[in-house]
C-alpha positions in Angstrom: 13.1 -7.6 -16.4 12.2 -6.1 -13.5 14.0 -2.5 -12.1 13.2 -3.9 -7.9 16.9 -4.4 -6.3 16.9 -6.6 -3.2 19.4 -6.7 -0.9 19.9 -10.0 1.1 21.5 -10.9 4.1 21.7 -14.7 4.8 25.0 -16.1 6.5 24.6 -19.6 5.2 26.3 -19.2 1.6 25.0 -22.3 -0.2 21.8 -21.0 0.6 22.5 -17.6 -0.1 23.8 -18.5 -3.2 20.8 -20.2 -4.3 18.4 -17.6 -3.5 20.7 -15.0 -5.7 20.8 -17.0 -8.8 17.1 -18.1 -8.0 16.1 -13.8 -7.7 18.2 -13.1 -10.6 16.9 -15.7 -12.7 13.6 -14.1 -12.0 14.9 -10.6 -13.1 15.4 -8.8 -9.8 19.2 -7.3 -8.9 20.5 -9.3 -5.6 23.2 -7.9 -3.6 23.9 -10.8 -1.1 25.7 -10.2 1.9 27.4 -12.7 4.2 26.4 -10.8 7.8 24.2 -7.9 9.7 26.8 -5.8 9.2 28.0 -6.1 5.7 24.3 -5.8 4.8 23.8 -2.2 7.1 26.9 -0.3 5.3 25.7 -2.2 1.8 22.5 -0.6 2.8 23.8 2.6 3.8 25.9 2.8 0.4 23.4 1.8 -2.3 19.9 1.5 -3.0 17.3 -1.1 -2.3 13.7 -1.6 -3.1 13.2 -4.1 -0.5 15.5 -6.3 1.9 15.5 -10.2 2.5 17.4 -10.7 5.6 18.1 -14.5 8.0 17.6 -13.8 11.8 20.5 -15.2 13.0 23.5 -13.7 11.3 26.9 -13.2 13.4 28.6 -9.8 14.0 24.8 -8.2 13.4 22.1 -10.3 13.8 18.9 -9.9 11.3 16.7 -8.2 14.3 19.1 -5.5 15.3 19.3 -5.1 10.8 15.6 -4.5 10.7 15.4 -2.2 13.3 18.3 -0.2 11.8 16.6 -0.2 7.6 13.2 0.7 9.7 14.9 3.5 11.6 16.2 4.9 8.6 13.7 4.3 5.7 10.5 2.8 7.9 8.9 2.3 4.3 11.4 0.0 3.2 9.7 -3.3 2.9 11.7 -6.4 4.9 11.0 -9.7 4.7 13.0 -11.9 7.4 14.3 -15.8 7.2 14.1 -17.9 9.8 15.0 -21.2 10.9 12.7 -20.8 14.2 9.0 -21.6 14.8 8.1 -20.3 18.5 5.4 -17.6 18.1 8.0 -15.0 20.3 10.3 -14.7 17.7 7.4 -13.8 14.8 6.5 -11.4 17.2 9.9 -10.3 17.9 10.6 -9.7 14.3 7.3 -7.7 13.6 7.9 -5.5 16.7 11.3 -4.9 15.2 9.9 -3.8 11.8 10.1 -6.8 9.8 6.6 -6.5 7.0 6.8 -10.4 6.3 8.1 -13.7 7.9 9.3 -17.0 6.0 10.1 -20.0 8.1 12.7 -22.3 6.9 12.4 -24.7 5.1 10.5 -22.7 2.3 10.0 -23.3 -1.7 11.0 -20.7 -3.6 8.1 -20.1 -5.1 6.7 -18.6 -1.7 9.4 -16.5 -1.5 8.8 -15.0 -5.0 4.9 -14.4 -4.5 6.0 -12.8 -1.1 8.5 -10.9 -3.4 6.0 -9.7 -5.3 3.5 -9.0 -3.4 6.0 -6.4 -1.9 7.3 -5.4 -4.9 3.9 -4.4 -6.3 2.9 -2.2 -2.8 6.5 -0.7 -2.9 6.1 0.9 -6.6 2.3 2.0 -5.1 3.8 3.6 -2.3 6.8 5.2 -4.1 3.8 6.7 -7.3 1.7 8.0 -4.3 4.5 9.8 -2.4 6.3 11.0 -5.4 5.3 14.7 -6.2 3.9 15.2 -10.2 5.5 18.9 -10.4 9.0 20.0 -9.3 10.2 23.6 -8.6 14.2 24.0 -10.3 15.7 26.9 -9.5 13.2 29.6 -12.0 11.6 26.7 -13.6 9.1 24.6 -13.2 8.7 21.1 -14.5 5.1 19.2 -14.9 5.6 15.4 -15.1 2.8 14.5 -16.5 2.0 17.4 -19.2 6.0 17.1 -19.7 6.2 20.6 -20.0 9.1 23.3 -18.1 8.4 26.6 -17.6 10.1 29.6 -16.2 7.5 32.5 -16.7 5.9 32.9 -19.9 8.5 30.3 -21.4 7.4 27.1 -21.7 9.6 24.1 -23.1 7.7 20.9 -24.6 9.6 18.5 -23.3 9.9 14.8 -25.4 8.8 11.7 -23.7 12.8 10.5 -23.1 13.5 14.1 -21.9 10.6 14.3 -19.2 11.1 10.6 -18.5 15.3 11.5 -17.9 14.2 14.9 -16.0 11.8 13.1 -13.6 14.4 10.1 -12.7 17.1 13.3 -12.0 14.5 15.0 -9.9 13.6 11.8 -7.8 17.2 11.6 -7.1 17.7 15.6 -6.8 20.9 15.5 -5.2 22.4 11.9 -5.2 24.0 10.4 -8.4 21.7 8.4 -11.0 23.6 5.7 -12.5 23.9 5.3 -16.0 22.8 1.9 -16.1 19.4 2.4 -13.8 18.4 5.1 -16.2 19.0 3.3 -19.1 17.6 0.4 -18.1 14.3 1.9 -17.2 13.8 4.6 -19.6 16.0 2.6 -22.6 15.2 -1.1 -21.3 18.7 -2.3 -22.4 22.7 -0.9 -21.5 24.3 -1.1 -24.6 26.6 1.6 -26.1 23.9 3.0 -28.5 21.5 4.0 -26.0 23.9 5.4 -23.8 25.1 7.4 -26.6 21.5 8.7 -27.0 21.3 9.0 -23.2 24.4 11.5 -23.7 22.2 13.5 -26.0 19.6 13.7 -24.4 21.5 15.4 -20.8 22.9 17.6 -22.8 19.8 18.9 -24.3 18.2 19.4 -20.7 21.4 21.4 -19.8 20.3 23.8 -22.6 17.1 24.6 -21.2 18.7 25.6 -18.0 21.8 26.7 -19.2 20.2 30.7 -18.2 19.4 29.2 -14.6 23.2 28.9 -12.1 21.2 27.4 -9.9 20.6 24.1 -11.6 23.1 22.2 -12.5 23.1 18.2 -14.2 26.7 17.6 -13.2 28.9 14.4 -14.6 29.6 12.1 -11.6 32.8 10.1 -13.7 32.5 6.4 -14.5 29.1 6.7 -12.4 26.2 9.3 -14.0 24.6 12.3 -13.6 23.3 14.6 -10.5 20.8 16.9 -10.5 22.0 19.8 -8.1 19.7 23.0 -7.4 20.7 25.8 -5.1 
């Protein structure tokens, strides 16, 4: 299964429909909105690893979307749908932001090798801009050796530990959902592994427990946050 969540923004719901059960049949988490602007505050409230969006959408059409996910995150990959052929509007999407263009009517298996073909330079972009060594509060944490430090101290850290620190770290500040860690650290949410999940935050709260200015708070019914003053 993959971890990719796609967000996507097509006002025709039989096809919309489709194209969700189609993405999630392939493994990838579909939220599917109905408009432009049910897909901008979907955007705004949760988080994608690339966007599928139609061109024309009412309220908010899929040009003035793109230009609004580019604004914000211009590395989020888009890949826009549309029912038009003129050259102009290709154009008009790329000037706009848009990384990749389907033209209706399409097979679905162009849209998954387009899928993946963004999936693939998404998760090359994210390894290259993600940082291998953090700075908490006193400590220090090395992704790679898996190893925190705060002077002379240094704390082997297990495989589940470092893998649990680093996804707190790349959210530093924002919740981590229960189910996204245990999903990609755990590959499966059942009760078991988020019991084990449970042990294992609470063990990384002991090796900063000296340090008030890093906190793993409990965000309820949610997960965890990683806060450092």
């Amino acid at each position: 299964m993959s971890n990719t969540t796609i967000l996507l923004a097509e006002d025709d719901r039989n096809l919309g429909m489709i194209l969700k059960a189609y993405l999630d049949s392939k493994g990838y988490f579909t939220t599917l909105c109905a408009n432009g602007e049910e897909a901008w505050n979907t955007f705004l409230a949760q988080d994608f690893s690339l966007c599928i969006t139609d061109v024309a959408m009412p309220v908010m059409d899929g040009l003035t979307l793109t230009k609004q996910i580019k604004t914000m995150k211009p590395m989020m990959p888009v890949i826009m749908l549309t029912a038009k052929r003129e050259q102009e509007d290709v154009l008009e999407g790329f000037s706009m932001g848009a990384d990749d263009y389907v033209t209706k009517p399409f097979s679905m298996d162009e849209l998954l090798a387009r899928v993946k073909v963004w999936e693939r330079w998404a998760a090359y972009v994210q390894i290259q801009a993600q940082p291998s060594v953090y700075h908490l509060g006193g400590f220090t944490f090395d992704a790679p050796r898996h190893v925190l430090t705060r002077g002379n101290e240094v704390q082997k850290l297990t495989s589940k530990e470092s893998d649990l620190l680093l996804m707190l770290c790349e959210n530093m500040g924002n919740t981590l959902e229960r189910t996204k860690a245990l999903l990609q650290i755990w590959q499966e949410d059942s009760y078991l592994n988020a019991r084990s999940m449970d042990v294992y935050i609470t063990k990384l709260r002991k090796y900063f427990k000296d340090d008030s200015n890093v906190d793993i708070q409990n965000v309820h019914g949610v997960g965890f946050k990683l806060v450092v003053k």
